[in-house]
TIROLO-713469 format. One record per residue: x, y, z of N, C-alpha, C, O, CB in turn; residue in one letter. Coordinates in steps of 0.02 Angstrom, whole numbers. Glycine has a CB too. Layout:
N
REC    n.xx    n.yy    n.zz   ca.xx   ca.yy   ca.zz    c.xx    c.yy    c.zz    o.xx    o.yy    o.zz   cb.xx   cb.yy   cb.zz  residu
REC       X       Y       Z       X       Y       Z       X       Y       Z       X       Y       Z       X       Y       Z       A
...
***
This chain:
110
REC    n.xx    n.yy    n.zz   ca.xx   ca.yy   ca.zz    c.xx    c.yy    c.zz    o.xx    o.yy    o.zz   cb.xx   cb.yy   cb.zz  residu
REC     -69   -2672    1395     -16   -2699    1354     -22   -2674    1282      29   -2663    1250     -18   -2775    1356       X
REC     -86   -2665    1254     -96   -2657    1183     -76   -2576    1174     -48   -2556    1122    -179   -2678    1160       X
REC     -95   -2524    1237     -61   -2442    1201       7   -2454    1223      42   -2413    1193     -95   -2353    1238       X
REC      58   -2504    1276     126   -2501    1267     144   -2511    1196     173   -2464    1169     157   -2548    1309       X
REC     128   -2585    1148     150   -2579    1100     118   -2527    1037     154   -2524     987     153   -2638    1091       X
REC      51   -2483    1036      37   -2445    1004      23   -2363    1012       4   -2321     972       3   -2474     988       X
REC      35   -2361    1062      25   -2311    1099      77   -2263    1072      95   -2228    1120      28   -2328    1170       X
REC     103   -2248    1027     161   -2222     979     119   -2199     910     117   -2139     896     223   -2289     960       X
REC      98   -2232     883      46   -2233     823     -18   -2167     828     -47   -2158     774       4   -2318     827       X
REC     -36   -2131     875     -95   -2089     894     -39   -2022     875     -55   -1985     829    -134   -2100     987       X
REC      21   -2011     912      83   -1970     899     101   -1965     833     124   -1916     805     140   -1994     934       X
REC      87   -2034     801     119   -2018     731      59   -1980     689      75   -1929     658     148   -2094     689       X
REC      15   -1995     687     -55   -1990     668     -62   -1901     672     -75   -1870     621    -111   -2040     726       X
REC     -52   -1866     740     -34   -1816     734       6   -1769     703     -12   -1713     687     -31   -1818     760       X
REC      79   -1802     693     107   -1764     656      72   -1754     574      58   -1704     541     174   -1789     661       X
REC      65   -1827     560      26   -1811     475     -21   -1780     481     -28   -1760     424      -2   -1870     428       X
REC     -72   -1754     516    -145   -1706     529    -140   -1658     495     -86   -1630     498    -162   -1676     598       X
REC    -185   -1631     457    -184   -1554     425    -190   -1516     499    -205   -1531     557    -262   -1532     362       X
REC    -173   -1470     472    -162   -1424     544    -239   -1393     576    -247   -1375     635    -105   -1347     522       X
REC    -284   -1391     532    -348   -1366     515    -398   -1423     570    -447   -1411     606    -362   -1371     419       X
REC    -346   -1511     549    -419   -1538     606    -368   -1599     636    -378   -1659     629    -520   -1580     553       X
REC    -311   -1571     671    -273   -1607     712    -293   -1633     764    -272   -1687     784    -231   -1581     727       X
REC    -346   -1590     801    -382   -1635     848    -418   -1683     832    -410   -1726     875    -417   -1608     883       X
REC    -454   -1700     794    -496   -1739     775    -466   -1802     737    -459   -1858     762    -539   -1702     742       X
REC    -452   -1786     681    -396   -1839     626    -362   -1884     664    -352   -1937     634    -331   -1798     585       X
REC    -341   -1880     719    -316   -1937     735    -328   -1990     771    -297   -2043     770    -280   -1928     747       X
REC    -393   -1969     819    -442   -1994     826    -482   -2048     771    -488   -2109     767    -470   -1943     840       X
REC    -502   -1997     735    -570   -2035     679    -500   -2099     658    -496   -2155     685    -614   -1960     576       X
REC    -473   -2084     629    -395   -2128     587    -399   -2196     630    -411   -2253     610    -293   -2079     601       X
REC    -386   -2177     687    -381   -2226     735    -451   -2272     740    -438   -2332     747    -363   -2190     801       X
REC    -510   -2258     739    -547   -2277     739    -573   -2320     677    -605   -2373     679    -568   -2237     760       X
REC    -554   -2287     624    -576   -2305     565    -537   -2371     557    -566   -2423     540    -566   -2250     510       X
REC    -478   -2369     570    -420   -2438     577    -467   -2496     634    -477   -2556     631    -322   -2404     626       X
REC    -485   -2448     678    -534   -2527     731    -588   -2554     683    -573   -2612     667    -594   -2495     821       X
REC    -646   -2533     654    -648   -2545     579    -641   -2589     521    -679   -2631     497    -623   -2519     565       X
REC    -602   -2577     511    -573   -2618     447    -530   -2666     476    -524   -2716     440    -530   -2574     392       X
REC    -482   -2668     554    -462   -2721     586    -538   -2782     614    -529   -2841     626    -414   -2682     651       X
REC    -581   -2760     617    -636   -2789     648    -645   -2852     611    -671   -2899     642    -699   -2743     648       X
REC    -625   -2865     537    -645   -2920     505    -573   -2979     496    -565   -3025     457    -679   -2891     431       X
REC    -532   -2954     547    -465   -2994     559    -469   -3085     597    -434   -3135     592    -420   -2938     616       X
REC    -546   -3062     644    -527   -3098     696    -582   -3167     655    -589   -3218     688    -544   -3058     786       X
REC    -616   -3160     587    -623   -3195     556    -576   -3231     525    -583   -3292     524    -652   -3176     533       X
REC    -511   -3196     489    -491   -3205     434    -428   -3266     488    -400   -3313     460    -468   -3123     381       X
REC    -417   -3252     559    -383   -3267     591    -419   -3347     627    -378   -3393     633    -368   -3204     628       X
REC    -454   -3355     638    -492   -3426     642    -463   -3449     578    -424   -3495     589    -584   -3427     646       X
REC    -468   -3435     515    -481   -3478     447    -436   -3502     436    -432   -3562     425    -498   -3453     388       X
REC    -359   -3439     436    -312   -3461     446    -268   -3526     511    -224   -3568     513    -299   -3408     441       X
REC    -322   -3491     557    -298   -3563     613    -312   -3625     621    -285   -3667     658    -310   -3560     669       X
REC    -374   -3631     570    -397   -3695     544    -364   -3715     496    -348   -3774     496    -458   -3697     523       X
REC    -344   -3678     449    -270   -3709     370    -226   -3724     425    -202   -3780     431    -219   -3631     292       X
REC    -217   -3692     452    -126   -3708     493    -110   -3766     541     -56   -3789     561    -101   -3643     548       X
REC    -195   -3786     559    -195   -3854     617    -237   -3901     602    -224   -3953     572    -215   -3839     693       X
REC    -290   -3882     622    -343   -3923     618    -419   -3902     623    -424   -3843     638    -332   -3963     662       X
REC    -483   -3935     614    -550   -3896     627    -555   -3917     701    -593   -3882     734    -622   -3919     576       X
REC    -522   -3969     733    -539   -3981     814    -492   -3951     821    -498   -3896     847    -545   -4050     855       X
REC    -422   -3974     799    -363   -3921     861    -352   -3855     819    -298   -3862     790    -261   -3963     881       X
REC    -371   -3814     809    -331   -3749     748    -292   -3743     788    -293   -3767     844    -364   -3670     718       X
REC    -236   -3694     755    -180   -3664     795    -178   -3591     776    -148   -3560     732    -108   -3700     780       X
REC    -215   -3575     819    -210   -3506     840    -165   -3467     849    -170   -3408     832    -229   -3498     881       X
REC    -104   -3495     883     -13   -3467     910      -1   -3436     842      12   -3376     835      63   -3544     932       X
REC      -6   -3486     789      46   -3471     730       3   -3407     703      33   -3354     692      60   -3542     664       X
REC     -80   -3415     692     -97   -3373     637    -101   -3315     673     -93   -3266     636    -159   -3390     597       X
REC    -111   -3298     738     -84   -3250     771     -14   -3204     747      -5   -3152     716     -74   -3283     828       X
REC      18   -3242     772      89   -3212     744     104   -3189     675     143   -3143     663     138   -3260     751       X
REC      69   -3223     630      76   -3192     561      32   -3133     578      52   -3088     615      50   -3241     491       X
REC     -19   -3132     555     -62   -3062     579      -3   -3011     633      11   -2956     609    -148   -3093     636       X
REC      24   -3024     689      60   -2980     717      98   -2946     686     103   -2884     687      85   -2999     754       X
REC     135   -2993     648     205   -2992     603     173   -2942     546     186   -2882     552     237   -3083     567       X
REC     135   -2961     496     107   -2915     468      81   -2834     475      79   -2794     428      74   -2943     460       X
REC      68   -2826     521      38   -2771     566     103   -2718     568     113   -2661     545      13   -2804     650       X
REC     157   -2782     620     218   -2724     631     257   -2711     567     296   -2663     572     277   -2748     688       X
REC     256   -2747     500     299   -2725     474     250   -2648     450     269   -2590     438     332   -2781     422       X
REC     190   -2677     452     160   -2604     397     168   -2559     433     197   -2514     403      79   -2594     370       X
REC     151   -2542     510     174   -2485     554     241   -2474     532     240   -2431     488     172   -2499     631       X
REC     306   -2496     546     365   -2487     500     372   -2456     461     402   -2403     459     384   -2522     475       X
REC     333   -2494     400     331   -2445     316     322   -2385     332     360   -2337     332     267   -2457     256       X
REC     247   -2397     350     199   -2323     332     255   -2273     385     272   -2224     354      87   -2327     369       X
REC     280   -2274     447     316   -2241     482     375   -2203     451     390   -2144     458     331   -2280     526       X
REC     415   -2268     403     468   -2242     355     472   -2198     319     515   -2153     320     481   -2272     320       X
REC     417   -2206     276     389   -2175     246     357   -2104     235     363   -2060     192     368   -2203     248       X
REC     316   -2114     296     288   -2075     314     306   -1978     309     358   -1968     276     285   -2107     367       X
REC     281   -1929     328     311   -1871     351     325   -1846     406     298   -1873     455     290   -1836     334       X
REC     364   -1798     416     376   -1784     494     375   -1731     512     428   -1702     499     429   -1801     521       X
REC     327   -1689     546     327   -1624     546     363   -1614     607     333   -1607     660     260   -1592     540       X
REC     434   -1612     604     497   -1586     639     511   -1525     631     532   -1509     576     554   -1617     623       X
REC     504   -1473     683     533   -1418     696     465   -1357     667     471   -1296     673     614   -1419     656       X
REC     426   -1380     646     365   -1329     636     358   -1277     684     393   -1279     735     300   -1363     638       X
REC     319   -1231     676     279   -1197     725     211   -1204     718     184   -1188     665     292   -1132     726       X
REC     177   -1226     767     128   -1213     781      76   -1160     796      18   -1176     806     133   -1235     803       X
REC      93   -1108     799      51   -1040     794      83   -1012     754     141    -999     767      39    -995     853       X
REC      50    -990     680      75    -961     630      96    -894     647      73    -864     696      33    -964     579       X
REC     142    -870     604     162    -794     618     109    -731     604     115    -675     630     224    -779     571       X
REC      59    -749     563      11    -718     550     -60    -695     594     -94    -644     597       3    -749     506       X
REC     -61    -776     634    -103    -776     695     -84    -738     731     -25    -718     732    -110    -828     728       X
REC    -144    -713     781    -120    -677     864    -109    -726     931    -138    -775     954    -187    -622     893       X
REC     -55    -687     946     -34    -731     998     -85    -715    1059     -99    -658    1077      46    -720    1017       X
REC    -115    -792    1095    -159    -771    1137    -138    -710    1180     -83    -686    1197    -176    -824    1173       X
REC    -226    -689    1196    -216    -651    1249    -201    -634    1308    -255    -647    1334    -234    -642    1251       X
REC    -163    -612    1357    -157    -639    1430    -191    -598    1470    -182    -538    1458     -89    -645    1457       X
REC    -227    -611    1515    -302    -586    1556    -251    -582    1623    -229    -636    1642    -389    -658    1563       X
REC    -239    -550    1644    -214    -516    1738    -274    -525    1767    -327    -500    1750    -189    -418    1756       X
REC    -260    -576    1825    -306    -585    1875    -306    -541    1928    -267    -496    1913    -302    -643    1898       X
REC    -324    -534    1970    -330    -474    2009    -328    -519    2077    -363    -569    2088    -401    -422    1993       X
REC    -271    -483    2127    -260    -522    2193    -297    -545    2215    -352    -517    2217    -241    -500    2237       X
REC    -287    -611    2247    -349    -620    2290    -354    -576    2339    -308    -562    2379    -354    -682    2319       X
REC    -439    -542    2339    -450    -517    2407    -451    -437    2354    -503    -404    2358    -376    -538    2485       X
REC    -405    -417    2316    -401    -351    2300    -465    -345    2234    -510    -384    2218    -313    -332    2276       X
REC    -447    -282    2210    -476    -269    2159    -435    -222    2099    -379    -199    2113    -534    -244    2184       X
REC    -457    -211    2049    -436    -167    2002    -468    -105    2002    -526    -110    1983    -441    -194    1943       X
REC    -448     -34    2019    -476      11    1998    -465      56    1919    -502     104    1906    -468      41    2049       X
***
């Protein structure tokens, strides 16, 4: 359920990548966000204790703010964001790979 609703965000992450460490960058990014999300599920008790009680907290609500928060910033930063639409990916300068001819099965090359 969690890459249906984020599972979009790794794609975006890519497009902003320097081209130099696109494999990687969006990875580490992603990770670095598990991270700095890691100290939520504190901040999310504290809040569910202001919002209810220390026997009953309510968890539902401070949940949802945190959600709510989350999606709008995906939003922003998305808006915002850049879009590398219509690029090329193998510069004109680079060589275009090489292509290797396999040799029939069974035959050979003389």
């Amino acid at each position: 359920m969690v890459q249906g609703a984020w599972g979009i965000v790794p794609v975006h992450l890519n497009e902003l990548s320097p081209t130099d460490v696109r494999g990687t960058f969006p990875g580490f990014a992603y990770q670095l966000g598990n991270l700095f999300a890691a100290e939520i599920v504190f901040l999310e008790a504290l809040l569910a204790q202001n919002l209810g009680g220390v026997k009953t907290p309510n968890y539902a609500s401070a949940l949802a703010i945190f959600s709510l928060g989350a999606f709008l910033a995906v939003i922003i930063f998305a808006a915002i964001g850049r879009e590398a639409k219509g690029i090329e990916f193998i510069k004109a300068d680079e060589e275009e790979p090489m292509k290797v001819e396999m040799a029939p099965s069974g035959g050979t090359y003389s």
